[in-house]
N, C-alpha and C positions, 0 to 999 in steps of 0.2 A: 383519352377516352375514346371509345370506339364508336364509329359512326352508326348512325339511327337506319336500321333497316326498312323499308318500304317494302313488306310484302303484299296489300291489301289497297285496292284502291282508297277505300274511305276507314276512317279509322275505328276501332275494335268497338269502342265505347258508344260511338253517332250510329252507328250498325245495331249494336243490342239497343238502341233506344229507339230506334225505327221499329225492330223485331217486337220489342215491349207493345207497342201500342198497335201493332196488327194484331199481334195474338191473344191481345186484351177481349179484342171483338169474337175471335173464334173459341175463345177458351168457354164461352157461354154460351156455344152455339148460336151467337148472330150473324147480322149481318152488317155491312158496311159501304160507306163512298169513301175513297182514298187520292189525295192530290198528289203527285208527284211528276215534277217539271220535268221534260224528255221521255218520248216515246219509248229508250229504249232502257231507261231506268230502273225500270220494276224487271227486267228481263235479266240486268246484269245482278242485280241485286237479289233475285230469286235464284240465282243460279251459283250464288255465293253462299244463300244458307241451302240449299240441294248438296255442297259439295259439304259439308260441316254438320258429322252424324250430330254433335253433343248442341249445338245448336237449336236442330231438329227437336232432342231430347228436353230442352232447357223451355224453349218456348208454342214447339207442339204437340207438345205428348211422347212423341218419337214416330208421330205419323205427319209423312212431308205433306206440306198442302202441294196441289195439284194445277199448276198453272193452263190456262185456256186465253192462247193470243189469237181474240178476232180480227187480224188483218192477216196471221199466217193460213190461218183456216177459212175454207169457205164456206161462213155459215151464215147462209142465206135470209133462213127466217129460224123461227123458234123449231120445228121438226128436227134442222140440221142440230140447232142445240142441244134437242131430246137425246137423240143419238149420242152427242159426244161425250153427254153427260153419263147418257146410259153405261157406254165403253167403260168409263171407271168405274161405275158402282158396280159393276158386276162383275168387277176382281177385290170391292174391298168391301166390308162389311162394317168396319168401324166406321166412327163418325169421319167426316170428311170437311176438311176447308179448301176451297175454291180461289184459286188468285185467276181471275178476268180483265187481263188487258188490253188496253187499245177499245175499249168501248163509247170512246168517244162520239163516234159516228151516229147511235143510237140515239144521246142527246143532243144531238144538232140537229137529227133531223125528225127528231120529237116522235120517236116512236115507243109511246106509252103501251103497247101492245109486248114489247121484249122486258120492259120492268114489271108490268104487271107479272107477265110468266115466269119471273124468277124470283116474285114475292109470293105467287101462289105454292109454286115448285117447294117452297123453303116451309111455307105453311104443313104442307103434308109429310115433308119430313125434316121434323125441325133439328134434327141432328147434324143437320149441313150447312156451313159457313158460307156466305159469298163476301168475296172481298171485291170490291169494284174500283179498279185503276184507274183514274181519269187523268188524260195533261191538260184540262180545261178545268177550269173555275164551274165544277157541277152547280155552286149553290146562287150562279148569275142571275137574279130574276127574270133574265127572259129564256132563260133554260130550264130551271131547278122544277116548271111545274109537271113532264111524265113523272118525276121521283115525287110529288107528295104526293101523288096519288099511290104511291106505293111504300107507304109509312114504313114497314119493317128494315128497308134499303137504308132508311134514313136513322135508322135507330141509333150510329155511329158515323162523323164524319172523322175526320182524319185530314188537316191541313198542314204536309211537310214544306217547309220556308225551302228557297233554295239554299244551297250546301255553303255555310259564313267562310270568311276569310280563311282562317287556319285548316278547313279542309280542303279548300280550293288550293290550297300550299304543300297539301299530304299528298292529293291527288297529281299535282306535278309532281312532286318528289319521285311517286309511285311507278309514273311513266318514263320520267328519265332512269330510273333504276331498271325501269323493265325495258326499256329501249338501249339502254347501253350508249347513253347520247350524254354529252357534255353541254352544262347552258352555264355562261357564269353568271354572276349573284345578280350584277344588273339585269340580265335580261331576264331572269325570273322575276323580279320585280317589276318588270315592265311589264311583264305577264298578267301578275299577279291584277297589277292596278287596270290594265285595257279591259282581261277578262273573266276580273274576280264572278265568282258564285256562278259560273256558267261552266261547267266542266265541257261539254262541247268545245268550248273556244279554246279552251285549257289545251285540250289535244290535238286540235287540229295547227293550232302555233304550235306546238312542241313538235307533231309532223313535218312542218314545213322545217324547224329547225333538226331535224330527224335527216331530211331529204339538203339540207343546203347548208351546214354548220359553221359556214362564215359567214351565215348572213345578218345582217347590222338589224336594231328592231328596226329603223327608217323600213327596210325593206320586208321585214316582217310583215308588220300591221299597216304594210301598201300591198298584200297577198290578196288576190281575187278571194279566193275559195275561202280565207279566213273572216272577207267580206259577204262572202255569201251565205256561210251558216248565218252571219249576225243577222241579215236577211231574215233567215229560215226561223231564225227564234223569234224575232218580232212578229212576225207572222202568223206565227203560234197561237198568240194573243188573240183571245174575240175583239169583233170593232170599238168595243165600245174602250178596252183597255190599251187600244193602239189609242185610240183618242185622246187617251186619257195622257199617253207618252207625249204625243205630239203638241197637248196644249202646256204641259211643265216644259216643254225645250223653250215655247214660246213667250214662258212668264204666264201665262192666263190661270185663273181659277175658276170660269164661269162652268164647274161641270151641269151635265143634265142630272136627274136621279138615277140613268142608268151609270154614267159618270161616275157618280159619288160612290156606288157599289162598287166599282173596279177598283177605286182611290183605295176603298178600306183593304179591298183583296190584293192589290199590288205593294200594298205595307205589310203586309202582314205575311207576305211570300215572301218579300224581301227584293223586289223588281224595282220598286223605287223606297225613300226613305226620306225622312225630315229632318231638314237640318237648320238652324235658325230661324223655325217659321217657314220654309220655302221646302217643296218638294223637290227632290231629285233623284234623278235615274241613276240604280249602283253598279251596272257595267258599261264603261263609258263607252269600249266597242259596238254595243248597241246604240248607246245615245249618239255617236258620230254616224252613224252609220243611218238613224233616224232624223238626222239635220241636212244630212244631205237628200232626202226626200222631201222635208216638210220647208225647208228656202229655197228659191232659187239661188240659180251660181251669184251673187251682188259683192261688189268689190268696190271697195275705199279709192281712189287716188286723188293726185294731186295734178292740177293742171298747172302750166307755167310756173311750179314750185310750192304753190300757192292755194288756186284755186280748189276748194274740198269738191269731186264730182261722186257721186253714186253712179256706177253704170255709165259714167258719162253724162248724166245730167248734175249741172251745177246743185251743189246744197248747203253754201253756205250759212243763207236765209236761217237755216236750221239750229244753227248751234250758236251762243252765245258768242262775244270777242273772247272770253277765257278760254270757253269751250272748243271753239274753235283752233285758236294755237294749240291746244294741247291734241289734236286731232291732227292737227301736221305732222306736229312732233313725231306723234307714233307711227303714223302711215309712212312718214320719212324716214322713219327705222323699222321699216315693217321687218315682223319674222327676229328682230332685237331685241330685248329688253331695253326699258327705257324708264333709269335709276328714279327715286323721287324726287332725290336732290335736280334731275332735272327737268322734271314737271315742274316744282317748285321755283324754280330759274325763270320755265315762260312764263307764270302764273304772278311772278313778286319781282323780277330781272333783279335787280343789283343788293333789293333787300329782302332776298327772299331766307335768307337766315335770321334774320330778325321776326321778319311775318310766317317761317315756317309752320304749317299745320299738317299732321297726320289726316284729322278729321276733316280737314276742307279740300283736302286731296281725294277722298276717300268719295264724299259727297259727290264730288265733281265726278269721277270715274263710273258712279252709282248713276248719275244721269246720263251721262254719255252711252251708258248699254241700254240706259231707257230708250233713248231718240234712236240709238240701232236698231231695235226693235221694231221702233216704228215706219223705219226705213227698212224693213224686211229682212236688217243683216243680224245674224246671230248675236245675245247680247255677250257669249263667251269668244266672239272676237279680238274684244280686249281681257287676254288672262292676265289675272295678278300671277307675280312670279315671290314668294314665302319670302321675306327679307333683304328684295333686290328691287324690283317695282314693277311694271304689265309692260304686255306686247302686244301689240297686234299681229293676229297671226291669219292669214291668207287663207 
């Protein structure tokens, strides 16, 4: 069978269902707010259906809508708008749809003065679409209020999730096919899982393995610059949904109401996800990279063998006699797995095949990330390892 060609970053079908619900808005002459993660998103993706007449034909008539990026241009106040807007219409006479990116800035810094002008604008000729690009969560409560005062903008939202699994897996395919680069099946997988749904990260590991093709993932995902998008994406987030990251790394759920608005919006993007009742972040590159900001550096050891110190101050006081052997155990094998059969050895010594428990291993393990927590260390210190048993890992 012959192998599966990647000619397209994102694939045929996620593409026309993206095109469908733009064009939904323009096909009526409305107008729109549109979410889509990364700045340069809408830029590559407009320029994928610019380049595809029957596209064009399929979902706008056969007239291209007309892209306006406010951070290449400098448009100052609404006159520079008049202007740019004027330039096109006074080469096309049909109805016209408007793609507007990078208008973030507008909503941050609440100027209800450039939404009004482009719900008036649309009033006196309503034959003109505006599609509004935002990488911010437009409908934040403490943003969304210049848009209701300009009801028409609102007439249509549009919340694209980031790009699931199997596209994040198209999109490498796509690049190593167009980089002419070799990665074997492990390290795309290791890809896959560090920087699923973030195509950023997607590319910038594939560059580095572009630029260094013997290098191990260890040194991969220890890459500055592949730490520093993860950086740049967090970042991204309003305070309140970095807040919202930082108190899932820490187990808490006490969000504020602004809190609670990010929860529903970072589910529903696909930024974090529920999984047995508990929240969590679905690109761990980010979530590592957000724990190294939100703990300080705290380390486990062991004094004369023995003694459990935090940082150097004693902690034994903390953890039960079980709890505590088993808190050797693993600090003793730090960065090792450490089987159950020999938890169950410290936990039962000579009968611990008799008294074996899954469940009373499980429990034990379950408080132990509690009281790390409490002691400020990460409670994924200690990972479970699928079939083998946890490790603490440094």
């Amino acid at each position: 069978m012959a192998s599966q060609s990647y000619k397209t970053a994102i694939t045929e079908s996620f593409f026309r269902d993206m095109l469908s619900q733009w064009s939904s808005i323009s096909r009526y002459h409305e107008s729109g707010c549109v979410y889509l993660s990364g700045k340069s998103m809408i830029l590559r993706r407009y320029y994928d259906l610019i380049a595809d007449k029957k596209l064009i034909a399929t979902y706008f008539g056969g007239i291209p809508p007309i892209l306006i990026d406010a951070e290449a241009l400098v448009l100052e106040d609404t006159d520079d708008w008049e202007r740019e807007f004027s330039r096109h219409e006074e080469k096309i006479s049909q109805s016209i749809t408007y793609f507007l990116c990078n208008v973030d800035k507008y909503l941050l810094e609440k100027n209800e003065s450039f939404f009004h002008y482009l719900s008036q604008r649309q009033a006196k000729n309503p034959s003109i679409s505006y599609l509004l690009f935002f990488d911010i969560n437009f409908l934040h409560p403490t943003l969304v209020n210049p848009l209701h005062n300009t009801f028409t903008l609102l007439q249509n939202t549009i919340i694209h999730p980031l790009f699931p699994t199997d596209e994040s897996r198209h999109f490498m395919k796509y690049l190593i096919e167009k980089w002419h680069i070799t990665v074997t099946d492990e390290l795309e997988d290791a890809i896959i899982l560090k920087c699923d749904r973030q195509f950023w990260l997607i590319k910038e590991a594939l560059r580095f393995l572009r630029n260094k093709p013997d290098a191990t993932a260890l040194e991969l995902f220890s890459d500055d610059m592949l730490r520093t998008k993860a950086q740049l994406l967090f970042s991204s987030l309003l305070p309140s949904e970095q807040s919202v990251v930082k108190k899932i790394i820490l187990g808490k759920n006490d969000f504020t109401e602004d809190e609670i608005a990010s929860v529903s919006f970072l589910k529903k993007t696909g930024w974090i996800d529920a999984r047995d009742d508990t929240l969590h972040i679905t690109t761990p590159l980010i979530e590592e990279y957000v724990r190294q900001i939100t703990f300080p550096k705290m380390t486990v050891a062991l004094v004369h063998g023995s003694q459990i110190t935090v940082n150097g101050v004693p902690m034994d006081q903390v953890f039960s006699s079980q709890e505590a052997q088993v808190v050797r155990k693993l600090v003793s094998k730090k960065n090792t797995v450490v089987t159950r059969n020999e938890i169950a050895e410290v936990l039962w010594s000579t009968s611990w095949e008799d008294n074996y428990s899954d469940w009373a291993i499980d429990q034990l393990i379950a408080r132990l990330r509690k009281k790390f927590l409490q002691l400020s260390l990460p409670k994924t210190s200690i990972r479970a390892v699928k079939g083998k048993g946890f490790i603490y890992e440094l």
